[in-house]
C-alpha positions as a printed NumPy array, in Angstrom:
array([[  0.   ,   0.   ,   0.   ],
       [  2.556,   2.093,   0.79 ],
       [  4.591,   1.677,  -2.618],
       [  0.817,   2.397,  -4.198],
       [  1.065,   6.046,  -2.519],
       [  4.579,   7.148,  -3.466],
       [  3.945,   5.793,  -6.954],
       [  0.187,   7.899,  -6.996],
       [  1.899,  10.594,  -5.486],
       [  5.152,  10.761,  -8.786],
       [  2.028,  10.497, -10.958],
       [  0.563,  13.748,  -9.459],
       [  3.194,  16.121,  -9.856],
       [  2.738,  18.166, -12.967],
       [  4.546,  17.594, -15.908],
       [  6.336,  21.158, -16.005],
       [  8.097,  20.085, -13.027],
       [  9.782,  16.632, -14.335],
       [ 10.653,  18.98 , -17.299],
       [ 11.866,  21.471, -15.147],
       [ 13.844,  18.248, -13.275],
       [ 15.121,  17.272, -16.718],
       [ 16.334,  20.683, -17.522],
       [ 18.526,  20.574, -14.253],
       [ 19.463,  17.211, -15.026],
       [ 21.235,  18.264, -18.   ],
       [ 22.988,  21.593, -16.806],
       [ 24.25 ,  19.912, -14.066],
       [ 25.705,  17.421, -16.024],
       [ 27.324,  20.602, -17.854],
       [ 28.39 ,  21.991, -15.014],
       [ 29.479,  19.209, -13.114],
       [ 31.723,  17.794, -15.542],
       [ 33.458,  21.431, -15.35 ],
       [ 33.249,  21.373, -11.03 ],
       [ 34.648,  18.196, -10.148],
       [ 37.64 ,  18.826, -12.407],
       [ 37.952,  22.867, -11.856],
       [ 39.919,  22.656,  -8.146],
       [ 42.678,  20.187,  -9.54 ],
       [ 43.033,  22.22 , -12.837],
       [ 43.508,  25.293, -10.791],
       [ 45.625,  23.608,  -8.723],
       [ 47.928,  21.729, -10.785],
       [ 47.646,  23.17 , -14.15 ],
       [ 47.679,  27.284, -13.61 ],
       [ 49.157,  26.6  , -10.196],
       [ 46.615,  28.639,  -7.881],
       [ 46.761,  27.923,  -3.835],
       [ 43.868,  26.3  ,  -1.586],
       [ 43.005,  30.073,  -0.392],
       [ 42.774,  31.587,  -4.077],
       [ 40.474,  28.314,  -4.339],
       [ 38.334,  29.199,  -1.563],
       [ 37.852,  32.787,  -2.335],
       [ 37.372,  32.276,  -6.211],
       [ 34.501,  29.402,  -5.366],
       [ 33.103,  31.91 ,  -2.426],
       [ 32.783,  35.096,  -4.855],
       [ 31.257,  32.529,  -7.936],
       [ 28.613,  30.693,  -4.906],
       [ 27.939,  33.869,  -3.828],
       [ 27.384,  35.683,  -7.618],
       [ 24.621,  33.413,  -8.438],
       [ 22.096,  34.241,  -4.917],
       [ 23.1  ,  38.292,  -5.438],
       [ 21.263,  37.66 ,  -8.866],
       [ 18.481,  35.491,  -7.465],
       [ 16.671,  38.195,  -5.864],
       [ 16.574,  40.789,  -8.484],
       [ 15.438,  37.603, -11.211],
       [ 13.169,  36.475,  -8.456],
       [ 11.45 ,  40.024,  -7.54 ],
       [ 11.213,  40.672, -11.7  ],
       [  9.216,  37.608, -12.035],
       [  7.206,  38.408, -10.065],
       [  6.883,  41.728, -11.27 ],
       [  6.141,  40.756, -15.243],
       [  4.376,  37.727, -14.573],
       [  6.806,  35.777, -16.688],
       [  8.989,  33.545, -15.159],
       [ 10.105,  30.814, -17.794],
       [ 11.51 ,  33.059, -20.158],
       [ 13.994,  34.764, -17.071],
       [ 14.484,  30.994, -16.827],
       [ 15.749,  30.433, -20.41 ],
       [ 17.888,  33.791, -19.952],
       [ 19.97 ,  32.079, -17.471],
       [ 20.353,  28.682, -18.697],
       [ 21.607,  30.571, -21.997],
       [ 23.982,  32.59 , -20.015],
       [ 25.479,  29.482, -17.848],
       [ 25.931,  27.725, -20.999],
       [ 27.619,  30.275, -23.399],
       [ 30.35 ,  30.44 , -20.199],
       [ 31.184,  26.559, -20.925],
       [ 33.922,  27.115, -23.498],
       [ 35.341,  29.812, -21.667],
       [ 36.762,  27.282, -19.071],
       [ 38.165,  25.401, -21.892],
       [ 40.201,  28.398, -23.518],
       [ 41.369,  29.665, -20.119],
       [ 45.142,  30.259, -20.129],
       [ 44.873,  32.386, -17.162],
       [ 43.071,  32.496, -13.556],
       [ 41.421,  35.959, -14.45 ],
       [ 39.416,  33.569, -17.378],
       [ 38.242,  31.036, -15.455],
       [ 37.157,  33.63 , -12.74 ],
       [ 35.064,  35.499, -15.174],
       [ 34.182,  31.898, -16.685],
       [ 32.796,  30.856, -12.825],
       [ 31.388,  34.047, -12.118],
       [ 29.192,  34.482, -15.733],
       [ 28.06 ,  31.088, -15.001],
       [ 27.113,  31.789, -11.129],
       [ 25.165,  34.484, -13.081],
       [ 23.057,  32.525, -15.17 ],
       [ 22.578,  30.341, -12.354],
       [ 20.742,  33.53 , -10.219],
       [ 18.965,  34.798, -12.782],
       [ 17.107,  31.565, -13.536],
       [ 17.077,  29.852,  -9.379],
       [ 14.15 ,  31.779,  -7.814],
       [ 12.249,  32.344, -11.531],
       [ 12.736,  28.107, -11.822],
       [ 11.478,  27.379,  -7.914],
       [  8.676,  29.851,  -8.014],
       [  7.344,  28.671, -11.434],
       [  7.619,  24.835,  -9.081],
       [  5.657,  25.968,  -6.609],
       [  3.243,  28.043,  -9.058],
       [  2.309,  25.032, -10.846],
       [  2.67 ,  21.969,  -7.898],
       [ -0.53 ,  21.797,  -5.581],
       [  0.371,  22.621,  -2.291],
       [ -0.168,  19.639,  -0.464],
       [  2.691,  17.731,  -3.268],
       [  5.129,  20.758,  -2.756],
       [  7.54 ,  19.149,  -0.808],
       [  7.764,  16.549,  -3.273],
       [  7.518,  18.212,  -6.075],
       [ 10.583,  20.001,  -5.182],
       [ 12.514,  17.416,  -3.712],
       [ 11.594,  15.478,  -6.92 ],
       [ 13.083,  18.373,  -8.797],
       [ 16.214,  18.234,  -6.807],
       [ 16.367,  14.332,  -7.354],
       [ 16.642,  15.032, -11.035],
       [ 19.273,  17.741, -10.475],
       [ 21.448,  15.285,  -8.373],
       [ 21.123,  12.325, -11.301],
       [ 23.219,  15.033, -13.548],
       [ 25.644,  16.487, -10.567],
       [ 26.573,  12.594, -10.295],
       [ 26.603,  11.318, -14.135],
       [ 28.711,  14.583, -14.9  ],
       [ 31.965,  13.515, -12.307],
       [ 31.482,   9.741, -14.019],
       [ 31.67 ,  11.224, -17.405],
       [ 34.792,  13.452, -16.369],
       [ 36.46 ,  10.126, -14.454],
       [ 35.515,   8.827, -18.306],
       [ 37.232,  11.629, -20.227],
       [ 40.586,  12.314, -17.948],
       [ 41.026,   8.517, -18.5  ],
       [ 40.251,   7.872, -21.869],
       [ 42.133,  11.296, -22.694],
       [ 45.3  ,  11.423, -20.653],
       [ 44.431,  13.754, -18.416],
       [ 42.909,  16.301, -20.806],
       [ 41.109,  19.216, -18.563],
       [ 40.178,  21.285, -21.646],
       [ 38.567,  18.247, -23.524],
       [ 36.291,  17.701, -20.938],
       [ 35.689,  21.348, -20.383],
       [ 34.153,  20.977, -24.202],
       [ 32.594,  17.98 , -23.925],
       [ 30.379,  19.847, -21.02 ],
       [ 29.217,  22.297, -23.382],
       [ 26.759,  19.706, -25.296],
       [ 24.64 ,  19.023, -21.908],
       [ 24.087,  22.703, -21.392],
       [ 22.72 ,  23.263, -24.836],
       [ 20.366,  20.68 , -24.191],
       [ 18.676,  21.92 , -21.466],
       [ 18.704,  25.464, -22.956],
       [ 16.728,  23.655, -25.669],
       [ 14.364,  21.24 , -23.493],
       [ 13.248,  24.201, -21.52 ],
       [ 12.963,  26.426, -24.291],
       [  9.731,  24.479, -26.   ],
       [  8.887,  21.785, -23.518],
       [  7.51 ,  24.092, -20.628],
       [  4.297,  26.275, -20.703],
       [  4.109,  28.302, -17.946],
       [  0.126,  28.965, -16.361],
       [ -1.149,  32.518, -17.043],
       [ -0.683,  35.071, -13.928],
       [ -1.868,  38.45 , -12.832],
       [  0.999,  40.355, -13.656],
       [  0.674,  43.263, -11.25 ],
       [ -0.753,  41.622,  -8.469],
       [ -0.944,  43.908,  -5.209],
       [  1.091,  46.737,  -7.2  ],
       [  4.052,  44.1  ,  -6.468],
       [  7.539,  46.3  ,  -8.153],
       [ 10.561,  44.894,  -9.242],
       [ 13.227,  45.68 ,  -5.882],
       [ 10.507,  47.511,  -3.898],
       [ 11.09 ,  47.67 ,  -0.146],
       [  7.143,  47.837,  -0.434],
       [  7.45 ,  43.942,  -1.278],
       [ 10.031,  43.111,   1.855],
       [  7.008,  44.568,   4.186],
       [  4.248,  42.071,   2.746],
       [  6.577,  39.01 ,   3.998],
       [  5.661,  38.351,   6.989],
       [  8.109,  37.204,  10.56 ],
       [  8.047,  33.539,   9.703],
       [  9.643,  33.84 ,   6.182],
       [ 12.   ,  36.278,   7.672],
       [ 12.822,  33.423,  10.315],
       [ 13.517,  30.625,   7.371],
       [ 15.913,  33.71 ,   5.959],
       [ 18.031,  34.091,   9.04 ],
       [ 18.311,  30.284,   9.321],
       [ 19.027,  30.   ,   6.187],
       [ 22.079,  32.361,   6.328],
       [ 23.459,  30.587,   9.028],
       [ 22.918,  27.119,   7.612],
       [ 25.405,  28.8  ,   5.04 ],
       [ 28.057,  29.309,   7.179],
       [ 28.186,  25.592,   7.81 ],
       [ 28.086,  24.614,   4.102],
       [ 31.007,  25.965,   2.293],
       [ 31.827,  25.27 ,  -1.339],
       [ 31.767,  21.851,  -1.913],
       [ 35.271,  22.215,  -3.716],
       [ 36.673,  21.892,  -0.613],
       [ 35.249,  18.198,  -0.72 ],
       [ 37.258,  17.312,  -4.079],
       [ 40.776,  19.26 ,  -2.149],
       [ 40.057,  16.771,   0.958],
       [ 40.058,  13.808,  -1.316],
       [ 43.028,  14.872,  -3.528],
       [ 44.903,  14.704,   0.435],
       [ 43.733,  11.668,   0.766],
       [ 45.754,  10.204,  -1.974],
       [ 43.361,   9.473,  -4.519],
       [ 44.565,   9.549,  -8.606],
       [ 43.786,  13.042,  -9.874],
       [ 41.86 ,  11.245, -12.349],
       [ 39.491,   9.195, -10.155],
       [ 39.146,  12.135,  -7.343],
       [ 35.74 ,  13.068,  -9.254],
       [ 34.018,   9.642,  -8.179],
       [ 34.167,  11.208,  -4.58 ],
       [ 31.739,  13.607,  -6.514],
       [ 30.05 ,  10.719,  -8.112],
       [ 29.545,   9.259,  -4.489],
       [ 27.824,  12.036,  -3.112],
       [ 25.666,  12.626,  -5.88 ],
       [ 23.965,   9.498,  -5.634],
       [ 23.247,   9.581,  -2.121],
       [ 22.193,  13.137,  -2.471],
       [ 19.546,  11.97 ,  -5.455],
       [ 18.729,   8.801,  -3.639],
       [ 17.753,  10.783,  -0.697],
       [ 16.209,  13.835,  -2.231],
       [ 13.152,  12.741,  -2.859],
       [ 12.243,  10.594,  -0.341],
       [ 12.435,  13.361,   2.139],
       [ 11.017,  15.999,  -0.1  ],
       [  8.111,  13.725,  -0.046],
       [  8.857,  13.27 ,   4.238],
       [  8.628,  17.369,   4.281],
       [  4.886,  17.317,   3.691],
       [  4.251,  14.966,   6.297],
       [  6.656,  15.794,   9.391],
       [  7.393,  19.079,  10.965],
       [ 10.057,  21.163,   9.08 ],
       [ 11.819,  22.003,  12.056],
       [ 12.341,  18.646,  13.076],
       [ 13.168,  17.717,   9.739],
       [ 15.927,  20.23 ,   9.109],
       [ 17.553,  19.639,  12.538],
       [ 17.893,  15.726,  11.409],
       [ 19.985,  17.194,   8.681],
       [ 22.345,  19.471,  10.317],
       [ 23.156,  16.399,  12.597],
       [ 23.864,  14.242,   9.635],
       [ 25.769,  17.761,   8.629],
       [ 28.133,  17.798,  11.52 ],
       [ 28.478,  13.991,  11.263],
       [ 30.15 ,  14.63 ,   7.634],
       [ 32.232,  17.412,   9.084],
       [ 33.747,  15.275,  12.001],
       [ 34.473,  12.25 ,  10.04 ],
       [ 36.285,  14.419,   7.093],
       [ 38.15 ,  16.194,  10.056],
       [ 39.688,  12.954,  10.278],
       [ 39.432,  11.987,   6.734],
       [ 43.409,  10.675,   5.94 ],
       [ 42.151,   7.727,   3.903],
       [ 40.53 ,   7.863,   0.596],
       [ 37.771,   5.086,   2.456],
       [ 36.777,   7.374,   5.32 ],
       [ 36.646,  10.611,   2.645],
       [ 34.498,   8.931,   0.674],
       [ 32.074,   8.229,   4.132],
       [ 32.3  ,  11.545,   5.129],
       [ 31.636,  12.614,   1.4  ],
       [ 28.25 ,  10.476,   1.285],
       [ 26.786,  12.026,   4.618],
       [ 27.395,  15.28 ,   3.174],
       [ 25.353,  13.86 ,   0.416],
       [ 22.603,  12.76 ,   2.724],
       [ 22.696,  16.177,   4.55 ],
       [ 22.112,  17.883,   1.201],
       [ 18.921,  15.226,   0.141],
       [ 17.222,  15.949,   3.425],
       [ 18.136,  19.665,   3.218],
       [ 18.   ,  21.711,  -0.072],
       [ 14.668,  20.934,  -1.028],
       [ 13.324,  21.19 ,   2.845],
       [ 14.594,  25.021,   2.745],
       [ 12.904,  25.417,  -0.598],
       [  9.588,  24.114,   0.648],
       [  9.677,  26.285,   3.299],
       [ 10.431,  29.384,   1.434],
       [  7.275,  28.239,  -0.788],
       [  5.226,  27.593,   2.328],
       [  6.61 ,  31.405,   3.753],
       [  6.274,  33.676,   1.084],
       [  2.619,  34.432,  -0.127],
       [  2.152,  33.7  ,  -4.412],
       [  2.678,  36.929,  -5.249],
       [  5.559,  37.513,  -3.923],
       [  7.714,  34.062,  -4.097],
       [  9.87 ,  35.014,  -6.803],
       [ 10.612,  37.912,  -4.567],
       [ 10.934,  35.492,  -1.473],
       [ 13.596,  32.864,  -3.322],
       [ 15.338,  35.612,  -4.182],
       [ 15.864,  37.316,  -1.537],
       [ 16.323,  34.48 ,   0.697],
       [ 18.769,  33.359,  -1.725],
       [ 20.596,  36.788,  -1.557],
       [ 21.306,  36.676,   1.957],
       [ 22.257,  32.977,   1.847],
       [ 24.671,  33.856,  -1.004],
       [ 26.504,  36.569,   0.668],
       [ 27.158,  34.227,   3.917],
       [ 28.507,  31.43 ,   1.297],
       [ 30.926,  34.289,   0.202],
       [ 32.309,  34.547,   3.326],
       [ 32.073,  31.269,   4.816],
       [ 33.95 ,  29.957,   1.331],
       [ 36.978,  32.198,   2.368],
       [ 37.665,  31.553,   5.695],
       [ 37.204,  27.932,   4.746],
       [ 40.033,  28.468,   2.266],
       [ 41.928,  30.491,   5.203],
       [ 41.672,  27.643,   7.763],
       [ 42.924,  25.227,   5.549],
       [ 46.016,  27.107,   4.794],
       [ 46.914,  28.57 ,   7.866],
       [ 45.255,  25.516,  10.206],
       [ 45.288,  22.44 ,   8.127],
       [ 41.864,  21.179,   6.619],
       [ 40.735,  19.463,   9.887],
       [ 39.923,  22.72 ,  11.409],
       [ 37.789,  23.654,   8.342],
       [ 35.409,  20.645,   9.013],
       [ 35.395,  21.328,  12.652],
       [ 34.502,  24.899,  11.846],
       [ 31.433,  24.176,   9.719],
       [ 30.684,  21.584,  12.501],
       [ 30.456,  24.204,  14.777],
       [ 27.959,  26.511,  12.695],
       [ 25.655,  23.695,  11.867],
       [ 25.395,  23.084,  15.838],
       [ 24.719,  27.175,  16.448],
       [ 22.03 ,  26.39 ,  13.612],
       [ 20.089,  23.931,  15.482],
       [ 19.993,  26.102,  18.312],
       [ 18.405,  28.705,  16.806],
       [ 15.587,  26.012,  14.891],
       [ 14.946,  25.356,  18.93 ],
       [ 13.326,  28.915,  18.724],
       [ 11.894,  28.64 ,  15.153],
       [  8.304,  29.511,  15.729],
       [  5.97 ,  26.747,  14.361],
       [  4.174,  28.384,  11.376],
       [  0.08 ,  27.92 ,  11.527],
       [  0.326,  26.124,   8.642],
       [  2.709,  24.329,   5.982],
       [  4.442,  22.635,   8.859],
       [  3.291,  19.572,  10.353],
       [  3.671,  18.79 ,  13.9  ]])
């Protein structure tokens, strides 16, 4: 009976959103392919140090949220939110062969950074148009469904780069191409296979960047904002993952299938607890996944061997699956229709200007402390996290007790 259910519950989600899956399961495979391969190329090939690493991946994570909330609020404002969508799947793919040609660091920054802007200017357009068309009772799954199909690409991209580097000798650049085809694709798939449903444009005089807007959302979204920004702390860029392995004494060649191992947990997981978030209470939810969090952080503290890495690796995995689409969900369930392009984005904004800094002093730790005190450091912000979901008021509804 219970199979019966999840299976009647996939066949209720609309069919914009397994596009919309599909469209991230192809640009991650793009970008993937680029990710897994983009510490050890800056590393070993144009020689930059594990601080340059950290800063360079902060300012890109940090780009793409920054964008979110000005693509998010326009949405909202014209009533259109595929077509923002297309704008920045266009732009994250036209910086694929940019990677590729890079002889310098300046390239690749301006490579990460134009594609951390395509990535804001279609996030909160993509997740609102989720939630526009997804029933809210299937929400949770519909976005954790969404995430599922995002994690399939993040983990076939680091396979097809393990594929590449050892078919090709080692060739960066070739697989830097190669992850131009994926990206295309999706441009393509989301171009004619998504009709968006017909909105009132100008709903309650809603502007694009109004302050006006920020007083209609209310002291529980605000709440999911603030937690949000301190989650980020905890969750630095996940290039730090691929350095940690590279320690660990795995072939440059094979470090992406640490990559590949998270990725499948993360998809595995995704969205079975999307579906979990519109049962349980989000609170309790979330705090399951910062413990899983600080878990990850204390066993790659310690991570020496390739074996443990790759544990530590697949909790952060599982911390991501019960995590990413939670927060989403509760954005949805926080911000009222009108204004939930508005609400990703700024939610996003605040989360992507933590990741900034949390990104650097990651980088600084490792240098000046060694990498153990980087885990231990995002251990410690994931703890300060659950404290604060202690005071988290309960919402009156879209959170179950």
């Amino acid at each position: 009976m219970q199979n019966e259910s999840q299976v009647s519950v996939v066949r209720q989600i609309p069919r914009s959103v397994w596009i919309l899956g599909c469209v991230s399961l192809f640009m991650d495979i793009s970008s993937e392919i680029i990710h897994s391969l983009l510490p050890m190329f800056l590393l070993t090939v144009l020689g930059a140090s594990a601080g340059a690493i950290g800063l360079i991946e902060g300012i890109a994570e940090a780009t793409a949220p920054i964008v979110k909330v000005f693509s998010g609020t326009l949405s909202d404002y014209l009533g259109n939110r595929k077509w923002l969508a297309v704008a920045g799947y266009s732009l994250g793919a036209m910086s694929k062969p940019f990677f590729a040609i890079a002889p310098t660091l300046g390239i690749v920054v301006m490579a990460r950074i134009m594609d951390r802007v395509g990535k804001g200017i279609r996030g909160a357009p993509r997740d609102a148009l989720v939630a526009d068309v997804t029933p809210q009772h299937l929400r949770g799954a519909a976005f954790g469904l969404r995430q599922a199909l995002d994690t399939v690409g993040a983990f076939l991209g680091p396979l097809l780069a393990v594929l590449i580097m050892q078919t090709w000798a080692g060739d960066f650049r070739l697989a830097f191409w190669v992850a131009v085809i994926p990206a295309i694709f999706a441009v393509g798939l989301l171009t004619f296979g998504v009709t968006e449903p017909a909105r009132d444009r100008h709903a309650k005089g809603t502007r694009p960047v109004g302050w006006t807007s920020l007083r209609d959302l209310d002291s529980i979204y605000w709440w999911v904002v603030g937690i949000g920004a301190v989650f980020s702390l905890a969750r630095f860029s996940e290039a730090f993952l691929v350095l940690r392995a590279m320690a660990s004494g795995v072939p440059i060649a094979l470090v992406p299938l640490v990559m590949v191992a998270m990725n499948i947990v993360y998809a595995l997981s995704a969205y079975p607890f999307g579906k979990l978030a519109d049962a349980m209470s989000h609170t309790r939810l979330l705090i399951a996944g910062l413990v899983v969090l600080i878990g990850s952080d204390v066993v790659l503290a310690h991570g020496t061997h390739w074996s443990i890495v790759v544990v530590g690796v697949a909790l952060w995995g599982l911390h991501m699956g019960m995590t990413q689409g939670l927060l989403a969900t509760m954005v949805a369930h926080a911000a009222p229709p009108h204004l939930r392009g508005t609400g990703f984005g700024f939610f996003n904004l605040l989360g992507g200007i933590v990741t900034l800094a949390s990104s650097a002093i990651a980088g600084q730790l490792w240098e000046r402390l060694g990498a153990a005190t980087t885990f231990y450091a995002g251990a410690v912000f994931s703890a300060v996290t659950v404290v604060l979901l202690l005071f988290y008021p309960t919402p009156a509804t879209g959170d179950a007790s």
